[in-house]
VODREN-435158 format. One record per residue: residue in three letters; y, z, x of N, C-alpha, C, O in turn. Coordinates in steps of 0.02 Angstrom, whole numbers, padded with zeros to 5 digits, always signed. Atoms other than C-alpha are relative to their C-alpha. Example, Ala and Ser with C-alpha at 12.3 -4.5 7.8 and 13.67 -1.06 7.14 Angstrom:
# VODREN-435158
ala-00059+00000+00045-00225+00390+00615+00060+00000+00045+00059+00033+00097/ser-00059-00003-00042-00053+00357+00684+00055+00037-00039+00110+00045-00014/
END
This chain:
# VODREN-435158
unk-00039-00060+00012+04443+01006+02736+00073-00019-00015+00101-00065+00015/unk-00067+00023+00009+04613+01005+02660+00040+00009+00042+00020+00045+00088/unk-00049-00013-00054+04771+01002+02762+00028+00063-00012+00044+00091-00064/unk-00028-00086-00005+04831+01174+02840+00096-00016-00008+00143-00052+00010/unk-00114-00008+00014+05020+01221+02778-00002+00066+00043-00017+00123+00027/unk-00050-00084-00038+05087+01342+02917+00069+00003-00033+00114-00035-00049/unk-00048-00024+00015+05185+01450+02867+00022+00067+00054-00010+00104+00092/unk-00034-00066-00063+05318+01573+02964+00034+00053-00033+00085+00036-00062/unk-00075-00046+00024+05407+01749+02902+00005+00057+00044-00038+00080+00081/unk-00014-00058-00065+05493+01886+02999-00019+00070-00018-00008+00097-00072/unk+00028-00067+00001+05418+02049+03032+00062+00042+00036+00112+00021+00064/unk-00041-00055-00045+05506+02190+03104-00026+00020+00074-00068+00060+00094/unk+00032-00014-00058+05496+02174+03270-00029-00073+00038-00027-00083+00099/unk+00039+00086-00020+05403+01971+03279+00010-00038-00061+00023-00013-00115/unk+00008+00036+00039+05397+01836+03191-00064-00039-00004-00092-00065+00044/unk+00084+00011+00021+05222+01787+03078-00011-00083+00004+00022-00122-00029/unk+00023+00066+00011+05149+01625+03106-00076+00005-00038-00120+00042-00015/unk+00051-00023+00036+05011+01608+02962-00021-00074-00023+00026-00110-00039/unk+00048+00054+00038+04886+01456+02899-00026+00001-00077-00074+00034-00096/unk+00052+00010+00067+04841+01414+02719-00048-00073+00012-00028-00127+00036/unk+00058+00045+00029+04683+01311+02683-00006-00006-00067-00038+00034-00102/unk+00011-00020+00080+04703+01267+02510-00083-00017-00038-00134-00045-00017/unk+00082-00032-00002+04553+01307+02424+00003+00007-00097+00060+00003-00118/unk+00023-00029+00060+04492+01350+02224+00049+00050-00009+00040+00107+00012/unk-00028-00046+00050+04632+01424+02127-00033+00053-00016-00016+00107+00007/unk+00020-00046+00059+04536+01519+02019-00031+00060+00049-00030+00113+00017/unk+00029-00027-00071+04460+01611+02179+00050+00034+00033+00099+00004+00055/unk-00035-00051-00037+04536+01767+02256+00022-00042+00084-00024-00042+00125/unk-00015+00021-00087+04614+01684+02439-00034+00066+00059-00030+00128+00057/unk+00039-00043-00043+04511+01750+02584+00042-00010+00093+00047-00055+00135/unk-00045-00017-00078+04621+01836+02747-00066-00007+00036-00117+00021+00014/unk+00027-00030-00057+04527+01819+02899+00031+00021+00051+00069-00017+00082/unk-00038-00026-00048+04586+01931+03017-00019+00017+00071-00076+00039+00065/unk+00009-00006-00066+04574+01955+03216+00040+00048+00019+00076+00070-00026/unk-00047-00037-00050+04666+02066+03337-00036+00009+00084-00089+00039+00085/unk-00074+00059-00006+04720+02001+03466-00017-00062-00019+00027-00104-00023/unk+00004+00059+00021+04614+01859+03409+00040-00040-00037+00053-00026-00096/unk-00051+00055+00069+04729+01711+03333-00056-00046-00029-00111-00063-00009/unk+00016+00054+00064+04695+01596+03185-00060-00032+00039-00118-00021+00025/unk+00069+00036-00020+04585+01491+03289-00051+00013+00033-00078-00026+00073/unk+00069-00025-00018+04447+01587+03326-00038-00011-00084-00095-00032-00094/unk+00028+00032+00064+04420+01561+03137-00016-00046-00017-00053-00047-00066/unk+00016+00048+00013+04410+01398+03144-00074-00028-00046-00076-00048-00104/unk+00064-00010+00038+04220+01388+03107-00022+00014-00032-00072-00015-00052/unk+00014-00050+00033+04208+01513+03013+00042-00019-00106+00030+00004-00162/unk-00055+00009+00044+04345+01440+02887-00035-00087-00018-00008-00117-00065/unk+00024+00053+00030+04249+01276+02862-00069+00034-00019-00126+00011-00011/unk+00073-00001+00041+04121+01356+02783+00007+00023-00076-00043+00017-00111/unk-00045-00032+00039+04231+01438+02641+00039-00066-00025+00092-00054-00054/unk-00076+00040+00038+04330+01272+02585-00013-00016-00085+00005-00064-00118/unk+00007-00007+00066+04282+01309+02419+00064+00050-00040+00086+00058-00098/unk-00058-00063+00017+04414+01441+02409+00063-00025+00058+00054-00063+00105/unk-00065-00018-00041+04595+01461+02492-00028+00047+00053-00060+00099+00048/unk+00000-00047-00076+04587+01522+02671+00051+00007+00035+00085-00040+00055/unk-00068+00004-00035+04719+01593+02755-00028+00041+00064-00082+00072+00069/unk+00038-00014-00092+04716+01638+02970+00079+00018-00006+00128+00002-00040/unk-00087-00029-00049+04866+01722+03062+00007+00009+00057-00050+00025+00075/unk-00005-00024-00067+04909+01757+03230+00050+00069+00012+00110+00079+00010/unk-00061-00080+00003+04962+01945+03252+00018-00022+00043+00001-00065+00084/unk-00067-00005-00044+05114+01984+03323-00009-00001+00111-00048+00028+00149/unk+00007-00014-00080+05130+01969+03522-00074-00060+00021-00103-00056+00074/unk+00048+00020-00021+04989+01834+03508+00011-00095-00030+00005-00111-00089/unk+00016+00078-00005+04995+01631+03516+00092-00007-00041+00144+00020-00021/unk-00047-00003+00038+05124+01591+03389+00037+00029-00041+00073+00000-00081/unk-00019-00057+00039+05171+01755+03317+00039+00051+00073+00019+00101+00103/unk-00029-00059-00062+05298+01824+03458+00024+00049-00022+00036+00062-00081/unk-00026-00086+00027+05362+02005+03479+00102-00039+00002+00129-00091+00022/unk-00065+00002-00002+05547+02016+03456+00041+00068+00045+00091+00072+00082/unk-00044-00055-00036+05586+02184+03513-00034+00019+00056-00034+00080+00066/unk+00019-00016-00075+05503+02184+03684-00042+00056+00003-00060+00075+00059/unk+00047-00068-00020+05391+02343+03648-00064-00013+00034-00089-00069+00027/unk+00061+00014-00045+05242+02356+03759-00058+00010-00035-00104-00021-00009/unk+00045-00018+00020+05120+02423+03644+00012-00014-00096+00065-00018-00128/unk-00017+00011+00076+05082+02395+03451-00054+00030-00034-00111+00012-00017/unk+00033-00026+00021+05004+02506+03339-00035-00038-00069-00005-00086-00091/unk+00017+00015+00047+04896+02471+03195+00033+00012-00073+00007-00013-00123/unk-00013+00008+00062+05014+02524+03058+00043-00078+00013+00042-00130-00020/unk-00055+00075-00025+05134+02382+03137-00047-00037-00043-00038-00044-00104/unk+00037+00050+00032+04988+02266+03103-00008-00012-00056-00006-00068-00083/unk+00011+00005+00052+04950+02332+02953+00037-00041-00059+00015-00075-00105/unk-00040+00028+00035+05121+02287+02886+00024-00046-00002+00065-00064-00044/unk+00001+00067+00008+05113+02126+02951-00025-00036-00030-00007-00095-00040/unk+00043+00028+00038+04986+02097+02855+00018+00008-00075+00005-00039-00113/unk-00014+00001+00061+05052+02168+02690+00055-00057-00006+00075-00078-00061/unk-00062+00042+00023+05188+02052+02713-00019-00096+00002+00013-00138-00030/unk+00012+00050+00038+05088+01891+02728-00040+00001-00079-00041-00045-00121/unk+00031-00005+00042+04991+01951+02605+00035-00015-00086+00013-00047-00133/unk-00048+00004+00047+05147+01978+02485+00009-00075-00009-00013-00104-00059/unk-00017+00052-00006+05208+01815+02537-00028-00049-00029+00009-00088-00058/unk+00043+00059+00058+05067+01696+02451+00006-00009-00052+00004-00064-00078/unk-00024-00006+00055+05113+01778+02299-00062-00025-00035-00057-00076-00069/unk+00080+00001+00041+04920+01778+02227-00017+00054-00036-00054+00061-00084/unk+00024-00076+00025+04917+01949+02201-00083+00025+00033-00097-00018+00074/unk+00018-00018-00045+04760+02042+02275-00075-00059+00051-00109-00108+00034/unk+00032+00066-00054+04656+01940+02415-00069+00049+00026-00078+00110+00023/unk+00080-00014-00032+04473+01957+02493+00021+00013+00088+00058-00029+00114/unk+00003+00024-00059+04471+01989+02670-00048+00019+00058-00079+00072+00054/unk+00056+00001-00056+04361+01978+02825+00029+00002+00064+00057-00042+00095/unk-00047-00025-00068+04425+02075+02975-00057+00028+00053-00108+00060+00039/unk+00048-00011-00074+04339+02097+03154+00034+00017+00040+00088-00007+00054/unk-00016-00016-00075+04355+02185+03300+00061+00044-00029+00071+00071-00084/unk-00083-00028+00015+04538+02253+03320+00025-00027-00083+00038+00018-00124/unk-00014+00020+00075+04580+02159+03147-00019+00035-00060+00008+00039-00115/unk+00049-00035+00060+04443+02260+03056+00060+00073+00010+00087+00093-00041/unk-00028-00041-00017+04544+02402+03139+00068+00011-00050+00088+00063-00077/unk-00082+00010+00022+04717+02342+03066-00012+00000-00053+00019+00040-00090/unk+00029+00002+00091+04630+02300+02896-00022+00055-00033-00006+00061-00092/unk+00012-00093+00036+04566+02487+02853+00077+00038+00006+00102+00080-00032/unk-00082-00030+00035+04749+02526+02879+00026-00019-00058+00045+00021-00101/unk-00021+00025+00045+04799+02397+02769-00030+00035-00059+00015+00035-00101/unk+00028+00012+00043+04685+02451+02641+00026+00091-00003+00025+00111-00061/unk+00003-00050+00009+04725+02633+02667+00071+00028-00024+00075+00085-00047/unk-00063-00004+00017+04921+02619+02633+00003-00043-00063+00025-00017-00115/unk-00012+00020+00059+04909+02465+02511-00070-00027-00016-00080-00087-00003/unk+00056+00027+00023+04733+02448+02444+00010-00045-00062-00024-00094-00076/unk-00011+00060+00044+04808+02370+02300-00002-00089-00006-00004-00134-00049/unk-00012+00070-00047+04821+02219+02400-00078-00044+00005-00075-00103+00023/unk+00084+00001-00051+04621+02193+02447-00029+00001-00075-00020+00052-00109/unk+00080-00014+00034+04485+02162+02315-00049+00026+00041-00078+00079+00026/unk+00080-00021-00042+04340+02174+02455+00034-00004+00049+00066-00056+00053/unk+00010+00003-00073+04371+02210+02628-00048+00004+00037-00078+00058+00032/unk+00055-00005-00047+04237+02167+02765+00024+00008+00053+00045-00035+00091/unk-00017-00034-00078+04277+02287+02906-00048-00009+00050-00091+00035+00058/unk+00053+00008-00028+04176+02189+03043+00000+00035+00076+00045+00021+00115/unk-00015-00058-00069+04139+02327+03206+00062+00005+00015+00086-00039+00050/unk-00041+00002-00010+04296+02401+03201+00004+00048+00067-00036+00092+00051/unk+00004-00015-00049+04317+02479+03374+00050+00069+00015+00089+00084+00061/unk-00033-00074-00001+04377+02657+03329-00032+00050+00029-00062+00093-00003/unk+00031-00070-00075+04318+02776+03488+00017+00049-00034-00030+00089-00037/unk-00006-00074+00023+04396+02920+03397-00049+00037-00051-00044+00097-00061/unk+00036-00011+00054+04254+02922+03256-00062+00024+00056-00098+00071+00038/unk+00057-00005-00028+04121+02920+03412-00026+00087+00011+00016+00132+00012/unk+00011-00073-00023+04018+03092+03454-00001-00008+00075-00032+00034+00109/unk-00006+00006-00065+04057+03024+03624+00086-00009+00012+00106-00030+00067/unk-00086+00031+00024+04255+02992+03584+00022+00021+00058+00050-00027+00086/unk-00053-00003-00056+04332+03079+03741-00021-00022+00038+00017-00066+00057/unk-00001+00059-00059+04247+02999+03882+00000-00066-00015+00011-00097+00037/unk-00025+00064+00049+04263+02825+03763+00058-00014-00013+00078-00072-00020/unk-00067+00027+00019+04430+02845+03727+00039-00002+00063+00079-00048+00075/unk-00010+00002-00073+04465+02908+03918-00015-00076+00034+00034-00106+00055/unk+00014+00067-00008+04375+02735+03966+00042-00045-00015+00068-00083+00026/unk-00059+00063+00050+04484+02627+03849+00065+00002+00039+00094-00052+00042/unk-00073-00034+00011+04660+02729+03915-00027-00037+00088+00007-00087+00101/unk+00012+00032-00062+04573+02677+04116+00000-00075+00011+00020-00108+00059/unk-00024+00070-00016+04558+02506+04062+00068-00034-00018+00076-00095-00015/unk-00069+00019+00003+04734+02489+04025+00030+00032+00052+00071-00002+00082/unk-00021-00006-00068+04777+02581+04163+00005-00043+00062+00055-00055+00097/unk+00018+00040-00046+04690+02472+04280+00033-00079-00006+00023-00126+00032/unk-00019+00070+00032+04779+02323+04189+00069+00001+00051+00089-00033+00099/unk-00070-00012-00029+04938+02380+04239-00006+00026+00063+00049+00025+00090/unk-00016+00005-00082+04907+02422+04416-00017-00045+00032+00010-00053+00087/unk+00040+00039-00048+04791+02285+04469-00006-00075-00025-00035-00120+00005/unk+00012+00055+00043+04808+02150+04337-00060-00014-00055-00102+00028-00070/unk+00041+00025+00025+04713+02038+04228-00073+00029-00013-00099+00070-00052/unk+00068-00007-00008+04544+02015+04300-00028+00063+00015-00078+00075-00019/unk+00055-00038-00011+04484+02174+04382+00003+00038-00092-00052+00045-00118/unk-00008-00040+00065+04552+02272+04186-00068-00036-00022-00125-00016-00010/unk+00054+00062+00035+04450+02117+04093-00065+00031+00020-00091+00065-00024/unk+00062-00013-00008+04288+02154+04185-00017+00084+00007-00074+00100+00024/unk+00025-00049+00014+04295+02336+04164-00008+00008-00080-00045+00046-00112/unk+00009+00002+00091+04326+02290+03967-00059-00040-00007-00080-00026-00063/unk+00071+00032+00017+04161+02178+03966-00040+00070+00015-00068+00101-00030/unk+00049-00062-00015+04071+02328+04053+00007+00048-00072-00045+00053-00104/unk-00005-00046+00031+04128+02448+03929-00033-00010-00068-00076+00020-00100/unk+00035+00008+00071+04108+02361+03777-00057-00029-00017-00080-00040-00073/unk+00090+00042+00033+03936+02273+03795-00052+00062+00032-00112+00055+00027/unk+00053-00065-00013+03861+02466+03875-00034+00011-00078-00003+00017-00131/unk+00031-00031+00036+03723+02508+03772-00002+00077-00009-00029+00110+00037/unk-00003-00071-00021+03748+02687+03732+00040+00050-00011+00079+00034-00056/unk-00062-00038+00015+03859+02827+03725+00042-00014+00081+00018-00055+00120/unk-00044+00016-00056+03995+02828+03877-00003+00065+00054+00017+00122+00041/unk+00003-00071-00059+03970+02949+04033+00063+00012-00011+00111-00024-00024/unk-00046-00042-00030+04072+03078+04061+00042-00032+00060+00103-00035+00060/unk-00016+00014-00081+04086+03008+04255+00039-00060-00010+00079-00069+00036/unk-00016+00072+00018+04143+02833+04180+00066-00022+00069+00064-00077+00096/unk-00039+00024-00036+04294+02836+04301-00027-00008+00082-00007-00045+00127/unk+00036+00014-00070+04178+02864+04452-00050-00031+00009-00078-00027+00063/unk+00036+00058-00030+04063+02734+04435+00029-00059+00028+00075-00084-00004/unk-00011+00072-00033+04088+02581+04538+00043-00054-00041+00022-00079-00093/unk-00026+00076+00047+04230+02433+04483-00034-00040-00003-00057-00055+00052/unk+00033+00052+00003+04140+02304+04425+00061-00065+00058+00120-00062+00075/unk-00060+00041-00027+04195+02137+04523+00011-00051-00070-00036-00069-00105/unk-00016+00051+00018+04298+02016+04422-00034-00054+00012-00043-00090-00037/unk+00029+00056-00005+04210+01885+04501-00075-00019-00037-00097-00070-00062/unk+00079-00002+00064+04033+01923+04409-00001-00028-00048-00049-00054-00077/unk-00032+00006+00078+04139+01892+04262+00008-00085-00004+00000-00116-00056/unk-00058+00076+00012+04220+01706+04302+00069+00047+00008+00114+00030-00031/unk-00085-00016+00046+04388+01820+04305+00032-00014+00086+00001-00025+00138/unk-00050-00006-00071+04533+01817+04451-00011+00055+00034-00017+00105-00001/unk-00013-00076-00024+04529+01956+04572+00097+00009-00002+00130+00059-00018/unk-00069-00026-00028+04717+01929+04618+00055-00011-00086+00056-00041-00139/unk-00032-00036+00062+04837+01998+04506+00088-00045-00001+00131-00035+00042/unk-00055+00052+00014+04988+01855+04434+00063+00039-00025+00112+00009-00048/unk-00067-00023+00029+05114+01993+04387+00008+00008-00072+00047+00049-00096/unk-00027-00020+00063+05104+01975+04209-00053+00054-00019-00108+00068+00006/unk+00006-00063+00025+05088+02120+04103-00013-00005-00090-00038+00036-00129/unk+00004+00022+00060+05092+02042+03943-00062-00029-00066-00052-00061-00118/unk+00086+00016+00011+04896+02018+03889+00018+00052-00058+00034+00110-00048/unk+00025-00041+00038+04882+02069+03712-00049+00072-00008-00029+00130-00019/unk+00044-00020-00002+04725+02138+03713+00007+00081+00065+00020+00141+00059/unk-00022-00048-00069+04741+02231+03891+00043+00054+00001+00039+00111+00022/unk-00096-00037-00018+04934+02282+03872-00005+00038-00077-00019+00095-00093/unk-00013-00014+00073+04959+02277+03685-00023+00066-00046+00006+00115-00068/unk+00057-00032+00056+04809+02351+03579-00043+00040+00022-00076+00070-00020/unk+00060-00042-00044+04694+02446+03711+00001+00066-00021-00048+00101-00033/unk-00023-00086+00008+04753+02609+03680+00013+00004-00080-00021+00041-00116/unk-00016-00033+00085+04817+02617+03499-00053-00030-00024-00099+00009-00034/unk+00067+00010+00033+04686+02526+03429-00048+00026+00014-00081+00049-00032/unk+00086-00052+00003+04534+02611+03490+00016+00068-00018-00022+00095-00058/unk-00049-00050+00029+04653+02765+03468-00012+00022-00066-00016+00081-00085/unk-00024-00016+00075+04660+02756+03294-00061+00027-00053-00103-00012-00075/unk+00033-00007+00064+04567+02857+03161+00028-00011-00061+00081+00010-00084/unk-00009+00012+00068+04549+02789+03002+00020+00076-00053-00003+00132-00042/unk-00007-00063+00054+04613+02914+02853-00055-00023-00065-00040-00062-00109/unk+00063+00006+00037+04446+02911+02756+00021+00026-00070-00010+00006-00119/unk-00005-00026+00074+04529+03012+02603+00028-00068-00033+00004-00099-00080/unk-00012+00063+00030+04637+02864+02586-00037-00071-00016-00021-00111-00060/unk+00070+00061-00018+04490+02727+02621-00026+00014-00079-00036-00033-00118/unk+00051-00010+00041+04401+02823+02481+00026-00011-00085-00002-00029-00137/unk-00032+00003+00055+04523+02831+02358+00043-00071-00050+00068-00079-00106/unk-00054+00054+00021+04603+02655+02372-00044-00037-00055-00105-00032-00062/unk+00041+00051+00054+04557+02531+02230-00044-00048+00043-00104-00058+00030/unk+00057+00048-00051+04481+02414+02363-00053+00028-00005-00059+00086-00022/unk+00075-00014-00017+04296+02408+02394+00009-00028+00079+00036-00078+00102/unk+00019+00002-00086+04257+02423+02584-00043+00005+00045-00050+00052+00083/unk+00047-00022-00039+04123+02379+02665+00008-00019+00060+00042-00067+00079/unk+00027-00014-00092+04062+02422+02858-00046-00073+00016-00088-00097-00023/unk+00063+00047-00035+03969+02281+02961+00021-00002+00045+00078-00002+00068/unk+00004-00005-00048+03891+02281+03084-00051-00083+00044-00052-00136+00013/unk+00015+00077-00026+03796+02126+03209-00059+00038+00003-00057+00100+00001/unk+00064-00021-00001+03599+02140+03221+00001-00007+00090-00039+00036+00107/unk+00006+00010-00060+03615+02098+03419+00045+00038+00016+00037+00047+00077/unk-00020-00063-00043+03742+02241+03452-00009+00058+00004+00021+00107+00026/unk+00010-00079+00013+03664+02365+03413+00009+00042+00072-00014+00021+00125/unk+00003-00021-00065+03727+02524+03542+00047-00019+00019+00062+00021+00064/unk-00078+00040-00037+03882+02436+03596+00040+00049-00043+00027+00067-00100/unk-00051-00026+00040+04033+02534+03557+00014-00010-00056+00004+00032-00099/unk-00028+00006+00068+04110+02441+03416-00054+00007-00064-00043+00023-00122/unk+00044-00005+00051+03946+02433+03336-00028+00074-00028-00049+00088-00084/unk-00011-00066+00034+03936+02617+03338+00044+00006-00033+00039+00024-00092/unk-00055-00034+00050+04092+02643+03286-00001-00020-00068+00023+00025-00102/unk+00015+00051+00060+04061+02533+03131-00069+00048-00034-00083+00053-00093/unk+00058-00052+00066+03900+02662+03087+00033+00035-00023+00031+00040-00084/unk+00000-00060+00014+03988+02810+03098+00098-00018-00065+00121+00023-00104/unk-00035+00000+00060+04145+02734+02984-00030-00019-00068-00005-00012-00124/unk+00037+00011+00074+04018+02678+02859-00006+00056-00014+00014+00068-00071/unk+00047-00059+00035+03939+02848+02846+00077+00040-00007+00078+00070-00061/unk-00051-00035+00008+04112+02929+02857+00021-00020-00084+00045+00017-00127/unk-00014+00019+00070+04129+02830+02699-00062+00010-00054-00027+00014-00104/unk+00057-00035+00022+03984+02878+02613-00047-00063+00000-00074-00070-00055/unk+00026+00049+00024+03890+02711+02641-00030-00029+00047-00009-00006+00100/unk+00053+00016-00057+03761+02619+02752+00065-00086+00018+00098-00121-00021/unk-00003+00085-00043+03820+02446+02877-00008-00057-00038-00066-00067-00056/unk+00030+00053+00005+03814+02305+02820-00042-00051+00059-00013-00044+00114/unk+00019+00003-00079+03711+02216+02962-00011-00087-00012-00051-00119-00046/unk-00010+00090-00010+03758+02023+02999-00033-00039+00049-00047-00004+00097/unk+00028+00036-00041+03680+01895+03096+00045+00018+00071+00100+00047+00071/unk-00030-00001-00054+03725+01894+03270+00023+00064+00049-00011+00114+00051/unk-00018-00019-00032+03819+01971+03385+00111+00037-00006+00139+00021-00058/unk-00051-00040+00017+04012+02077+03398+00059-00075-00019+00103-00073-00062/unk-00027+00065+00060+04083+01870+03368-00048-00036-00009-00052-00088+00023/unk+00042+00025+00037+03939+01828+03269+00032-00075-00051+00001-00117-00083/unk-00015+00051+00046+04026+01709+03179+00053-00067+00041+00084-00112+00013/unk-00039+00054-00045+04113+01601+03328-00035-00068+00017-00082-00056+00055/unk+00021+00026-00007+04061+01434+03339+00018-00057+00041+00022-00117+00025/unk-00017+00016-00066+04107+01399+03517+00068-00015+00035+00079-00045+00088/unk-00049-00025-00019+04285+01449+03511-00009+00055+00054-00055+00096+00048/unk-00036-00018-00054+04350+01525+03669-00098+00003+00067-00121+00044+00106/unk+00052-00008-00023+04176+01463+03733-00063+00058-00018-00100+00072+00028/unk+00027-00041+00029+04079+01584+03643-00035-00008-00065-00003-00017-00117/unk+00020+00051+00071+03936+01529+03511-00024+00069-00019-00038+00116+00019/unk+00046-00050+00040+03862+01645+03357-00050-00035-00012-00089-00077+00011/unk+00063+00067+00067+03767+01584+03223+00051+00026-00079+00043+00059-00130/unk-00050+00037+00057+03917+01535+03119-00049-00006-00105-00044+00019-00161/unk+00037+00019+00069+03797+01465+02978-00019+00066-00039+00006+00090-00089/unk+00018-00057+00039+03706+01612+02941+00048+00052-00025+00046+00078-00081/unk-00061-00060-00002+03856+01737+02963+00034-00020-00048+00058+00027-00081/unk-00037+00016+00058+03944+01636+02835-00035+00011-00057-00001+00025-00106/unk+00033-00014+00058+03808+01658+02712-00009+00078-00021-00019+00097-00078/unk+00027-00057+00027+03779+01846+02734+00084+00016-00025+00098+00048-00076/unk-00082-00014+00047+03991+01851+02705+00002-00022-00060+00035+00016-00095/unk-00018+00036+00061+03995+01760+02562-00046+00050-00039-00013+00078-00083/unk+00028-00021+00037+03858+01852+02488+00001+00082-00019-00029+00111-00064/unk-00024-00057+00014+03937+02022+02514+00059-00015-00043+00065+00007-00100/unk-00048+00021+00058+04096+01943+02450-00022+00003-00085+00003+00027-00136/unk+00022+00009+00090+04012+01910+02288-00020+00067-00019-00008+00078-00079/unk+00007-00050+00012+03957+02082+02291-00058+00012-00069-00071+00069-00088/
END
């Protein structure tokens, strides 16, 4: 694989730390995007692609992309326009990209303010509770596990966010009166270190699951946008949410190998099936 050129520019608010993989000119450059995931959860995923330019980032508030103005929370247009601005920055003109999780989240913004930007976007389970026919006790859930972040720390938040997002199902009503899970089930800490500063937890919990997409704009942008989803989540939140923005868009899932990081290949301890997942991307890419 060729050598990565980081590159850094300032956002409003943080400053972007971003990866090129140089790659086939002639070939649209392909974003992969995360939230709060950074660049190297791609890793794997980005040696399978070195036929083309690959570029990785670390949103704002995450590894090498710090906040500047101390806000506690960051919404998805933020992201979005972090993203138009590496995007600008390559100076390619418009790019492929492959966004997951919270990222897929940030990427249907992107695409819904500057679709110009995006040949294909692959929005992979983007984790929008507001689309669900279960959305208020789901989005209530989400708003408890950030609650619980901030009163109790880390670990017990963490293992009510595994509970939540690997339930098969829609989300009880009762969700706040069932039983805390223990942290310890998990591997996590019970005791709570003071910080407050957990992307994921602090950051994105709330505005990102928060956020409905504007589907007029989705529909209208020049981009093409497709939904996917993992064949092993089916029933899991994000993987609902990922039907009901396909069909909001008038269009069926795409449905990928694996699981909600189907494509991790044993970053942050966590394996897919990388191989395959790169083949069913590529082959939507080509469209």
């Amino acid at each position: 694989m060729a050598e990565i050129d980081t590159r850094t520019l300032d956002a409003t608010g943080a400053t972007l730390s971003y990866d090129i993989r140089p790659g086939e000119p002639t070939t649209a450059p392909l974003l992969l995007v995360g939230s709060p995931m950074d660049a190297t959860g791609f890793t794997t995923l980005a040696s399978h692609f070195t036929d083309r330019t690959v570029v990785t980032y670390d949103p704002r508030g995450v590894a090498r992309s710090p906040r500047t103005d101390g806000a506690a929370e960051t919404t998805p247009a933020e992201h979005a326009d972090d993203l138009r601005r590496v995007i600008e920055a390559l100076g390619t003109g418009p790019v492929d990209v492959f966004a997951s999780s919270g990222g897929a989240v940030n990427a249907l913004e992107l695409v819904a303010r500057h679709g110009d930007l995006v040949r294909t976007l692959v929005a992979h389970e983007p984790p929008v509770v507001g689309v669900l026919p279960d959305r208020e006790p789901a989005l209530a859930a989400c708003v408890d596990v950030r609650e619980t972040y901030l009163r109790e720390g880390m670990g017990p938040a963490m293992a009510k966010f595994i509970v939540l997002t690997s339930r098969k199902g829609e989300v009880p009503a009762d969700w706040a009166d069932e039983p805390a899970p223990s942290p310890a089930a998990f591997g996590l800490p019970a005791e709570d270190d003071g910080s407050r500063d957990d992307a994921l937890l602090g950051q994105n919990m709330r505005t990102c699951t928060g956020y409905v997409p504007d589907f007029e704009a989705l529909r209208a942008a020049p981009a093409r946008v497709v939904v996917a989803v993992g064949v092993e989540s089916e029933g899991e939140l994000a993987h609902r949410a990922g039907v009901e923005v396909a069909a909001a868009l008038g269009s069926e899932p795409a449905v990928f190998p694996s699981h909600h990081g189907g494509f991790l290949g044993g970053e942050y301890g966590q394996q897919g099936a990388p191989t395959e997942f790169a083949k069913a991307l590529r082959e939507v890419l080509e469209g």
